[in-house]
matplotlib code that plots the C-alpha trace (Angstrom):
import matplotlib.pyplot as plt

x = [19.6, 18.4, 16.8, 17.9, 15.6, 15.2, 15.6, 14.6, 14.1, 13.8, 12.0, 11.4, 9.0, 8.2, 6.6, 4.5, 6.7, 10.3, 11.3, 13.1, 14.3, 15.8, 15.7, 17.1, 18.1, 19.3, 19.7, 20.0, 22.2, 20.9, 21.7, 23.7, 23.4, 23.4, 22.9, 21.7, 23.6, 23.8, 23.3, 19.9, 17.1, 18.9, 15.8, 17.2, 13.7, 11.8, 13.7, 12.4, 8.9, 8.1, 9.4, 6.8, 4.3, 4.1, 4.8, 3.1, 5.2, 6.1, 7.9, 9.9, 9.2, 10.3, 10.6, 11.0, 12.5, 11.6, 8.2, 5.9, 5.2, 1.7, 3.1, 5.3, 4.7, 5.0, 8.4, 8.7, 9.8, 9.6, 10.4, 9.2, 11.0, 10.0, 9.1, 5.9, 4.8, 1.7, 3.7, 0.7, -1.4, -2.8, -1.1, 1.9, 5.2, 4.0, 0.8, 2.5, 5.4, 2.3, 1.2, 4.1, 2.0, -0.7, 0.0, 0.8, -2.5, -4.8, -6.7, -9.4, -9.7, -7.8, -4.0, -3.7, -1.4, 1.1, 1.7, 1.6, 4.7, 6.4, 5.9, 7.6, 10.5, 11.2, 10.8, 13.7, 15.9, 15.9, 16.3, 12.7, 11.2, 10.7, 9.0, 6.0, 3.3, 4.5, 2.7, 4.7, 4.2, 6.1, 9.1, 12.8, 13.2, 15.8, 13.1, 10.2, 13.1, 13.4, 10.0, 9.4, 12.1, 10.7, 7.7, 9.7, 11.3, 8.2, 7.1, 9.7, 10.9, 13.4, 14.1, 14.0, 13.4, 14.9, 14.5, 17.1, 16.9, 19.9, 18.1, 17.9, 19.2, 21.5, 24.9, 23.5, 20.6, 22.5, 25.2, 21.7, 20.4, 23.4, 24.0, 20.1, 20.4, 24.3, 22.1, 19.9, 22.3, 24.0, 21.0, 20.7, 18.2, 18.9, 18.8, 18.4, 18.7, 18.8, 22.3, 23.1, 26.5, 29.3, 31.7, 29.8, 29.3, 32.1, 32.3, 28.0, 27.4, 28.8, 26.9, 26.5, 24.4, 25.3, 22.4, 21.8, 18.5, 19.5, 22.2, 25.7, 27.6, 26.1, 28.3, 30.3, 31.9, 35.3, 34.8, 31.9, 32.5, 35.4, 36.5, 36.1, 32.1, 31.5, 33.0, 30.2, 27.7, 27.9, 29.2, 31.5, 29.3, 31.5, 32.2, 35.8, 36.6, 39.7, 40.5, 40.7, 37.0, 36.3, 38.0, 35.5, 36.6, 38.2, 35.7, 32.3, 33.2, 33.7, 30.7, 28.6, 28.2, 29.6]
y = [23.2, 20.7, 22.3, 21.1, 18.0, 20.4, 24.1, 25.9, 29.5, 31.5, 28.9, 30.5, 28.0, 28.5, 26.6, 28.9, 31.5, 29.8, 30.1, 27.5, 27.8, 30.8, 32.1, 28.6, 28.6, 25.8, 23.7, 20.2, 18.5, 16.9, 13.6, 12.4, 11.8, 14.3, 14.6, 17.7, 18.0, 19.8, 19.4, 18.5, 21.2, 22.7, 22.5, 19.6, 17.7, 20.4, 21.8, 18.1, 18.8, 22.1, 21.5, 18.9, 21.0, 19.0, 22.1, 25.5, 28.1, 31.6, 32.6, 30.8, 28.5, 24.9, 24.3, 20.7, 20.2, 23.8, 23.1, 23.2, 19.6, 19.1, 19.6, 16.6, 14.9, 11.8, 12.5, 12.6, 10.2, 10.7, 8.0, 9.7, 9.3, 5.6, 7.5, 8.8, 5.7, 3.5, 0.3, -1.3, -0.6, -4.0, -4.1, -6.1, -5.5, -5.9, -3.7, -1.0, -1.2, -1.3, 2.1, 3.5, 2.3, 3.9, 7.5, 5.8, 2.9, 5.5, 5.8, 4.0, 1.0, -2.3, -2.3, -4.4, -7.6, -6.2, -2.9, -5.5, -7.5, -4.0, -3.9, -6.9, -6.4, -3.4, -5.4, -7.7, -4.6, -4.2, -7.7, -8.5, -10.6, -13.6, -11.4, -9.7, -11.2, -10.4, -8.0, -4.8, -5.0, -8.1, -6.9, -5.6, -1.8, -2.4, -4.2, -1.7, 0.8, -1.6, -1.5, 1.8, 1.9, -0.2, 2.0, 5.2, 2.6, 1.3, 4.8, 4.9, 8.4, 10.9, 12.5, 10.6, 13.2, 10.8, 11.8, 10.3, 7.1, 5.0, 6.1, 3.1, 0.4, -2.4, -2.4, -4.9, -2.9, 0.2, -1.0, -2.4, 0.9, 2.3, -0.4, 0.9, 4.8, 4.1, 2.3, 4.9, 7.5, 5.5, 5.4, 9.3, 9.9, 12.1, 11.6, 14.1, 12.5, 14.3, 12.6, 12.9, 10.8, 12.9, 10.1, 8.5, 11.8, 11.6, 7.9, 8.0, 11.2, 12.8, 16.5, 18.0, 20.9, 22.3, 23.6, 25.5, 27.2, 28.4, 27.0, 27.9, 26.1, 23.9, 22.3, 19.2, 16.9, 17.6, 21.1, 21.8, 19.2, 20.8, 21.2, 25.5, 25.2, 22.5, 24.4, 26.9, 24.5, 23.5, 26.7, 25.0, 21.9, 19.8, 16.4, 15.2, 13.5, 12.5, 14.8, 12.3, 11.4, 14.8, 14.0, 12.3, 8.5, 7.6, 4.8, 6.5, 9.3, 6.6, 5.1, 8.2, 10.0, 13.4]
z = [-5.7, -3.3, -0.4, 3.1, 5.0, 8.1, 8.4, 11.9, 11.5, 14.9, 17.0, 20.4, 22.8, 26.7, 29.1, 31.3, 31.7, 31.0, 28.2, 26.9, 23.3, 22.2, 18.2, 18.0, 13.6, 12.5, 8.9, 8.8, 6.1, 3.2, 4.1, 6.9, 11.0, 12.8, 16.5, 18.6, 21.8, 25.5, 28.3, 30.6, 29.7, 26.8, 25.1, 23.0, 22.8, 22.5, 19.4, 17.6, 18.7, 18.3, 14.7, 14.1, 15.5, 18.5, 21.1, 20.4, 19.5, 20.3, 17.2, 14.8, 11.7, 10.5, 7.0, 6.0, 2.5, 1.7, 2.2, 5.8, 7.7, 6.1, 2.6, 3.0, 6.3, 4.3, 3.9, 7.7, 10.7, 14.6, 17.0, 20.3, 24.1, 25.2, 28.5, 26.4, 25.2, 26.9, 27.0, 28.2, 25.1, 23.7, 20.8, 19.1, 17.4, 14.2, 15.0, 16.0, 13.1, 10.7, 12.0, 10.1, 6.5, 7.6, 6.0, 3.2, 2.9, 4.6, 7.7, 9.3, 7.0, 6.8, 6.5, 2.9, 3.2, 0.8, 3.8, 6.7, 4.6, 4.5, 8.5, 9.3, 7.0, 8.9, 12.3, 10.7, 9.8, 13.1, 14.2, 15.4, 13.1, 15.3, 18.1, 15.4, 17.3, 21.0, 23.1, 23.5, 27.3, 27.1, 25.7, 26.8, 26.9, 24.2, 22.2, 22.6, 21.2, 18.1, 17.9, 17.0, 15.1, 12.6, 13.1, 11.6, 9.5, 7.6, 6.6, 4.5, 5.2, 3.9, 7.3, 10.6, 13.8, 16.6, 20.8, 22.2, 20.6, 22.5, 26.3, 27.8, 25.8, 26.1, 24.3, 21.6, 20.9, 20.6, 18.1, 16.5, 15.9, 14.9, 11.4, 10.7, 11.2, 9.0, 6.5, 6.2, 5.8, 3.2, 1.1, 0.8, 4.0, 6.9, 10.4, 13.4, 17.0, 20.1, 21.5, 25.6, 25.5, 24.7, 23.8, 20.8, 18.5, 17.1, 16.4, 15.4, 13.8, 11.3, 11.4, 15.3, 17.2, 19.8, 21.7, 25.2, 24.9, 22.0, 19.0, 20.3, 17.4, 14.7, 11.5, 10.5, 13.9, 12.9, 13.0, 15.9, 17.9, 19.7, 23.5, 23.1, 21.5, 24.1, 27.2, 25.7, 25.3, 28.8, 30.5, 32.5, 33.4, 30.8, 31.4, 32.3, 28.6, 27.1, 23.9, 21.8, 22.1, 20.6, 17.3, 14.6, 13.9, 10.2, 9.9, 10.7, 7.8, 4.9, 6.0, 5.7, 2.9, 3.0]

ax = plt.figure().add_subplot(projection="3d")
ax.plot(x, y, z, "-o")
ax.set_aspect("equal")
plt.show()
C-alpha cells in the first residue's frame, strides 16, 4: 500500500504564548492538488512549515511518504512566501533555479553542466528561458514567482509544499503556474498550496483543507468544499460568493488524476 506524500499527526505550534495550530492531523493524497484554506491567521503557513521543520514544535509529527523529512527530503519541494525572499541578492534566474540541483549534485562544489541544463529547462517550464541570466532584482513580482518555481521544479520532487504561490501575481503568471502545478499532478506528483482565494479551489484543486487553528474539514473538493464546512471554517467571516463557485469544475477533474 502506497503510503500518503504528507501525513500531519497532532502538530500543535505557538508563537510566544499563542497558540496557533491546534492537534492540526491531516493526510495528503497520493497524488493530486490540493490546497489548504481559511481564513487570515488560521495557521495555514505555519502548518507547511512546521511540517518541514521550519517552525519548532510543541507536539505533533510529520511523516513524509511514511518516512521523516531527512529520510527523503530529496523527495521534497518548498517554494517559500516571496515576502521572505532577499530579492536583492546578487544572483540570477538561472542561479537560483540551479539551487534546486544542488541536493541532488552535492554541496559546496561546482554545479556540473549537465545539472545547470536541468535548471534552465525548468526556467522554460515556466516560461523563463530567455530571462536565465537577469538579476532577480530586476524582475516582475510575477517573474521572481516563476523563478522559484523552477527552483522547486529542478529538484525534481515527488511532493511540492507551496505558501501561497499565486500572492501577488499577474493573471498571465497565475494561469502560468497553474498548466505547471496540472502537469505535475498529471505525472503522479502531489502538490500542497496554501490557497487564500475562495473562488479558484474548485476550478484549481482537486483535494481541499479546511483549516482554522486547527483542521475543521479536510477531503475531496466536491465533498469539503461546501457552504456548511466553510461557514465553519470562517465562523461567520465568509465571503459573499455565488454557490456555484463552491461546486468543483468538470474540466479540472479529468485533468487530474483521481
Amino acid at each position: 500500500m502506497t503510503p500518503p506524500a504528507l501525513e500531519l499527526r497532532g502538530l500543535s505550534v505557538a508563537y510566544r504564548e499563542a497558540v496557533v495550530l491546534r492537534r492540526a492531523s491531516w493526510t495528503a493524497p497520493v497524488h493530486g492538488l490540493a490546497a489548504i484554506v481559511g481564513p487570515n491567521g488560521a495557521g495555514k503557513s505555519t502548518m507547511l512549515k512546521a511540517a518541514l521543520g521550519l517552525v519548532p514544535l510543541l507536539a505533533g509529527e510529520a511523516r513524509f511518504f511514511g518516512q521523516p523529512l531527512a529520510a527523503v527530503r530529496r523527495r521534497v519541494g518548498y517554494l517559500p512566501q516571496r515576502a521572505s525572499v532577499d530579492w536583492d541578492f546578487p544572483a540570477t534566474a538561472l542561479q537560483v533555479a540551479a539551487m534546486g540541483r544542488y541536493p541532488r549534485a552535492g554541496w559546496f562544489r561546482p554545479l556540473p553542466r549537465a545539472e545547470r541544463e536541468h535548471a534552465r529547462a525548468a526556467l522554460a517550464e515556466v516560461g523563463l528561458a530567455d530571462l536565465a541570466d537577469r538579476q532577480i532584482g530586476q524582475l516582475s513580482g510575477g517573474q521572481q514567482q516563476r523563478v522559484f518555481l523552477a527552483r522547486a521544479l529542478a529538484l525534481e520532487a515527488e511532493l511540492y509544499l507551496m505558501d501561497e504561490p499565486f500572492a501577488g501575481v499577474d493573471a498571465a503568471t497565475e494561469r502560468a503556474i497553474v498548466e505547471v502545478l496540472r502537469r505535475l499532478a498529471r505525472q503522479g506528483r502531489t502538490v500542497v498550496a496554501v490557497h487564500h482565494d475562495l473562488a479558484t479551489v474548485a476550478e484549481y484543486f482537486n483535494h481541499v483543507c479546511l483549516l482554522n487553528g486547527e483542521v475543521v474539514a479536510a477531503g475531496p473538493v466536491a465533498t469539503t468544499f461546501t457552504p456548511e464546512h466553510l461557514a465553519r471554517a470562517y465562523g461567520g467571516r465568509l465571503p459573499l460568493l455565488d454557490r456555484q463557485v463552491l461546486q468543483p469544475r468538470p474540466v479540472l477533474q479529468a485533468a487530474v488524476p483521481a
